[in-house]
N, C-alpha and C positions, 0 to 999 in steps of 0.2 A: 458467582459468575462462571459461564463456561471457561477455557482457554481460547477460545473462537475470540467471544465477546472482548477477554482483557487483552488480545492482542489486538483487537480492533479499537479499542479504546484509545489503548496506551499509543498504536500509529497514528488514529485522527489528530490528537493532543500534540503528538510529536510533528505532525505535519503542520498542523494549523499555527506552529509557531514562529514557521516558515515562510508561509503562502496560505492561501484562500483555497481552501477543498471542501468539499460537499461530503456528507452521509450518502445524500442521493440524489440524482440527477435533477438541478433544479429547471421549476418550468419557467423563470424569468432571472436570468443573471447576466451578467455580462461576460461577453468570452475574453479568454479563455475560459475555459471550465475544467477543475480537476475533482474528479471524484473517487472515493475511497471504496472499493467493492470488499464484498465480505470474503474473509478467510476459508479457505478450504483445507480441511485436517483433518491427519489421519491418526488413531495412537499409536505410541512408539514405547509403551511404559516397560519397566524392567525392576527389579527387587527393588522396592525401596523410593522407589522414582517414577514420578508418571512426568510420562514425554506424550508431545505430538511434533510431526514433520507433515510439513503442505505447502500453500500459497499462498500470496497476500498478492494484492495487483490494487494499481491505481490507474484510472481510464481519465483522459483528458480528450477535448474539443475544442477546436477554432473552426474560425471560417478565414475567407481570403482564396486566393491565386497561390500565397505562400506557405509553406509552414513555420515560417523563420522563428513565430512568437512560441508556437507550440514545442518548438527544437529547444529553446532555450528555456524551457521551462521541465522539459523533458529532464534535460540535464539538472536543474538545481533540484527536484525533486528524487532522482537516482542518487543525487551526493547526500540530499540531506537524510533519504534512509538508510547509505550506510553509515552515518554518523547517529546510529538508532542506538540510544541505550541500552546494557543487557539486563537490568533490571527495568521489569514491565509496570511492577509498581502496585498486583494486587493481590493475592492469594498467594504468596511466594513462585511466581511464574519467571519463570527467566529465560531472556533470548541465548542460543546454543551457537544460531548461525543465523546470519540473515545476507542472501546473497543475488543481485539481480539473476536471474533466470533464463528471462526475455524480454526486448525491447519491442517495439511496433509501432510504425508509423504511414495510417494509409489514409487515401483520400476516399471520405465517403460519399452519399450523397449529397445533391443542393450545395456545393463549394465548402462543405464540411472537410475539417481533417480531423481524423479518431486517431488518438494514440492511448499505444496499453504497456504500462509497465509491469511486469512479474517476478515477483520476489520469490524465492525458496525460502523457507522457514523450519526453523527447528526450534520447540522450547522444551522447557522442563520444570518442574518443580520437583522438591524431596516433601516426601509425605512422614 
């Protein structure tokens, strides 16, 4: 598996142990909705060690007048990723750093509210 793939893995798994998240935007669920977007990474590798550093981000949706639901789900989702294991658990992959990035919380369309959470990511393995 790539490092893309095991770090998307090992955070659905660690997510879903949480809360109800999605691979992908489903087309009948009940809101809230939180979903898992894929990793974006770049190599970082040096003697000995192949590294990547990039993103992970998890996008969520309600509806309402408020975001009250979506705020508070915002937060246990940002706590429970930094209590992310630094073992990923496939290929010898290991987390380096995992740190929120950016938050976002806007109103979209149709009484929609979208929120995006963005992680900074660093891993590694020794080859």
């Amino acid at each position: 598996m790539s490092a893309g793939a095991v770090l998307y893995a090992a955070t659905l798994a660690h997510l879903r142990r949480r809360t109800r998240v999605f691979a992908a935007p489903p087309l009948r669920a009940a809101m809230p909705r939180v979903t898992l977007d894929d990793p974006v990474l770049g190599a970082a590798d040096a003697s000995g060690v192949s590294g990547r550093v990039g993103t992970i981000a998890v996008t969520y949706t309600d509806v309402g007048e408020q975001p009250d639901r979506l705020r508070a789900l915002i937060v246990a989702v940002e706590a429970a990723m930094e209590a992310m294991p630094a073992d990923l658990g496939a290929e010898g992959w290991r987390l380096a750093g995992l740190r929120l990035a950016r938050s976002r919380l806007v109103r979209g369309k149709t009484e929609h509210w979208i929120g995006t959470s963005t992680f900074a990511v660093r891993m590694f393995r020794i080859n």
